[in-house]
MARDRENRO-351223 format. One record per residue (C-alpha): y, z, x. Coordinates in Angstrom, 3 decimals, m for minus. Layout:
        Y        Z        X
        Y        Z        X
...
END
This chain:
        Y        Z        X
  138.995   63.616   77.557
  135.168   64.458   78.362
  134.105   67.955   76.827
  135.268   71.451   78.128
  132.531   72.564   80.200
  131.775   76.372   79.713
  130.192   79.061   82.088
  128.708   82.477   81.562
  129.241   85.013   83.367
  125.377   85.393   84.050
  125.124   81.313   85.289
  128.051   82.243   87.367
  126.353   84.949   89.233
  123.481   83.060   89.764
  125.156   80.244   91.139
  126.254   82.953   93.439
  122.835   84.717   94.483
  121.447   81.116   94.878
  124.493   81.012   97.248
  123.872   83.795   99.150
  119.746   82.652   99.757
  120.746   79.201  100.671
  123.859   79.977  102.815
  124.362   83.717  103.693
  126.781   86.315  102.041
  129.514   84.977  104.900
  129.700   81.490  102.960
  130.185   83.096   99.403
  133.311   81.954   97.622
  134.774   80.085   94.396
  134.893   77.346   96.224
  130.727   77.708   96.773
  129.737   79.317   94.075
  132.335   76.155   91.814
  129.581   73.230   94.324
  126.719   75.058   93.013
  128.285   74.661   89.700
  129.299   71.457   89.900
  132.492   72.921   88.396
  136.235   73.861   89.070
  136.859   77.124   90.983
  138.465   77.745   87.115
  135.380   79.419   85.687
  134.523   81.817   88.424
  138.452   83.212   88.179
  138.878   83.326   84.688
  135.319   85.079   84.500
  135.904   87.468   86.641
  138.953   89.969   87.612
  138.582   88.954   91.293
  136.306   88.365   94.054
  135.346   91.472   94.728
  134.162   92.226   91.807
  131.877   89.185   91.717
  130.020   90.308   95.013
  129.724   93.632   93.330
  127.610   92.245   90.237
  125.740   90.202   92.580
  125.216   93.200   94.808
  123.908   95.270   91.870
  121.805   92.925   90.860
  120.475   92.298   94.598
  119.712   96.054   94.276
  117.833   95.918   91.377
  115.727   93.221   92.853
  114.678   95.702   95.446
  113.838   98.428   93.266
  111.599   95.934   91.134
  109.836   94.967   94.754
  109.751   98.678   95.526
  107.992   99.854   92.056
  105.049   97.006   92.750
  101.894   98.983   92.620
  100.180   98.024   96.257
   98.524  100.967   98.068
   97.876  103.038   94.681
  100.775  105.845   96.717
  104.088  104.978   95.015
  105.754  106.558   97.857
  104.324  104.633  100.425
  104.961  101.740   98.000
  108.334  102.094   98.173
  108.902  101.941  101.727
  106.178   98.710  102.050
  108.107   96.951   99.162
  111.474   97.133  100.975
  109.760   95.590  103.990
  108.430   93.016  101.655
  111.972   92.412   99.854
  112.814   91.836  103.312
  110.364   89.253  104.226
  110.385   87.264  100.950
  114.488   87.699  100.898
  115.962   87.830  104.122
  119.238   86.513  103.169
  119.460   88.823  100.466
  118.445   91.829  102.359
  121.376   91.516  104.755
  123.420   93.232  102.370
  121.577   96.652  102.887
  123.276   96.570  107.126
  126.056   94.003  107.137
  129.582   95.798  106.586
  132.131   95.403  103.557
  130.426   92.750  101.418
  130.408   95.209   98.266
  132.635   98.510   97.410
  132.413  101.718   99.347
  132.557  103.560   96.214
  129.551  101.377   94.587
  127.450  101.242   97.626
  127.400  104.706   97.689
  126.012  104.962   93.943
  123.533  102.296   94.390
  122.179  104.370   97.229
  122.393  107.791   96.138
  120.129  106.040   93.340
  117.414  104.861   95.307
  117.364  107.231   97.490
  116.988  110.145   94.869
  114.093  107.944   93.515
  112.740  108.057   97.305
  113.040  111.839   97.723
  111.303  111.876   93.615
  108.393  109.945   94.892
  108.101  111.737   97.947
  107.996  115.124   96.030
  105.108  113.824   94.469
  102.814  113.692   97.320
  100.382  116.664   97.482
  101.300  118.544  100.718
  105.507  118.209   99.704
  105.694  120.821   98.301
  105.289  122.603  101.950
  108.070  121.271  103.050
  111.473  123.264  102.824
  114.501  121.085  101.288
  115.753  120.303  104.506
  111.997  119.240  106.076
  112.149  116.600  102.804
  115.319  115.405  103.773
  114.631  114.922  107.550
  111.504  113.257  106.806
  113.076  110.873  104.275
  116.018  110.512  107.055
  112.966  109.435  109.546
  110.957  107.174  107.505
  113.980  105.231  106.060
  115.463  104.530  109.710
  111.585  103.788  110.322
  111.053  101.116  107.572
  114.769   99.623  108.065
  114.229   98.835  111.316
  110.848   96.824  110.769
  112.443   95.363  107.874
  115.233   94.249  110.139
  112.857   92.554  112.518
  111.021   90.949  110.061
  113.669   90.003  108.354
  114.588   88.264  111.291
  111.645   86.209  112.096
  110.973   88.352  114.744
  107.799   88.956  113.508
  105.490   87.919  111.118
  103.383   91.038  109.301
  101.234   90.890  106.491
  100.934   93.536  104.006
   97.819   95.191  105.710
   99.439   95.144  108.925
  102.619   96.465  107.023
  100.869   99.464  104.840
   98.903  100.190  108.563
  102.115  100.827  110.282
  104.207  102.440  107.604
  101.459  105.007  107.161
  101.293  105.459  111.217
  104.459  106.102  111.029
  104.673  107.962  107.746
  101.747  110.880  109.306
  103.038  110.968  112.600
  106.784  111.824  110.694
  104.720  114.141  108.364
  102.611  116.065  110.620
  105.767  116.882  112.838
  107.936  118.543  109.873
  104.414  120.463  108.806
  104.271  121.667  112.975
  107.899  122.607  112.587
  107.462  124.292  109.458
  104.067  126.295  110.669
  102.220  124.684  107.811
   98.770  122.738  107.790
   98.240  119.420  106.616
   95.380  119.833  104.462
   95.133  117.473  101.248
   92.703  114.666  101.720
   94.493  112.486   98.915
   97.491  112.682  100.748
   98.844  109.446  102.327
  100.272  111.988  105.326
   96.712  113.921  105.614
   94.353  110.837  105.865
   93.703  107.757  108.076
   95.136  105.624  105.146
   92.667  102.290  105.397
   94.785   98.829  105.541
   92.772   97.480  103.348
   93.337   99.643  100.364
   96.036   97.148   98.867
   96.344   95.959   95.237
   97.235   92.670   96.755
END
């Protein structure tokens, strides 16, 4: 009888990520993730309690990815980095990044922690700018509202093939986007946009990227 041929947990969910890139989130089973493997469907069901849970790990760690792309240092703004990593997450992972607008791959409960949490590190960044502090709790959270619907949707295209953006052309229409979204909550608010270090207050130049 040859040798009992083991499995980690970890090997398993890669198999299952590598799954996902290759194939799409539609095609991920045992039955794939065992032909990656080269295995039995036996390892993924005695590793994990079910399915579900599975896709969960995987969607964590798809998750994590993002936040690692959206902590890259690129513009020298953090905030703005966020929002042009995302778009890049989206370019370099498309297959990956459909799990942030297709329905029901992971749990309700644990999409809404995953997130809550990037989103509070979103609204942290964004506090950090110098003219934030202008805006009243609920001018933050309309702005945030704005620029994520903003960045999803080019991420979406991109993602797509629809179009092909580099990371100037990305950082140029973030910020557009970003000031225009900006300025309006400060005009709402009866406040002046005055900080010159401000990635809202300035004609942010393309070129200032860190890569």
């Amino acid at each position: 009888m040859p040798p009992k041929t083991e499995f980690s947990r970890d090997a398993i969910l890669a198999a299952g990520i590598k799954v996902v890139r290759e194939q799409g989130w539609e095609q991920l089973s045992a039955r794939s993730i065992a032909g990656e493997l080269r295995s039995s469907t036996r390892p993924v069901y005695t590793g994990f309690s079910s399915m579900q849970e599975l896709k969960d790990l995987i969607g964590r760690q798809v998750y994590e990815m993002l936040l690692d792309y959206q902590f890259r240092p690129i513009t020298g703004h953090p905030f703005l980095d966020m929002g042009v990593g995302y778009v890049l997450f989206a370019r370099d992972e498309p297959s990956l990044f459909r799990l942030f607008y297709l329905p029901h791959i992971i749990s309700f409960d644990l999409e809404q922690e995953l997130r809550d949490k990037v989103n509070a590190r979103l609204l942290g960044q964004m506090k950090e700018e110098p003219e934030a502090p202008k805006l009243s709790d609920e001018g933050a959270a309309s702005l945030l509202l704005r620029l994520k619907i903003f960045t999803h949707g080019l991420a979406c295209y991109i993602a797509a093939g629809k179009y092909e953006f580099g990371v100037e052309e990305i950082v140029s229409l973030i910020s557009a986007a970003g000031r225009a979204f900006f300025l309006d909550e400060m005009q709402g608010s009866g406040e002046k946009c005055e900080a010159s270090d401000s990635v809202y207050c300035r004609n942010n130049n393309p070129g200032d990227t860190h890569e």
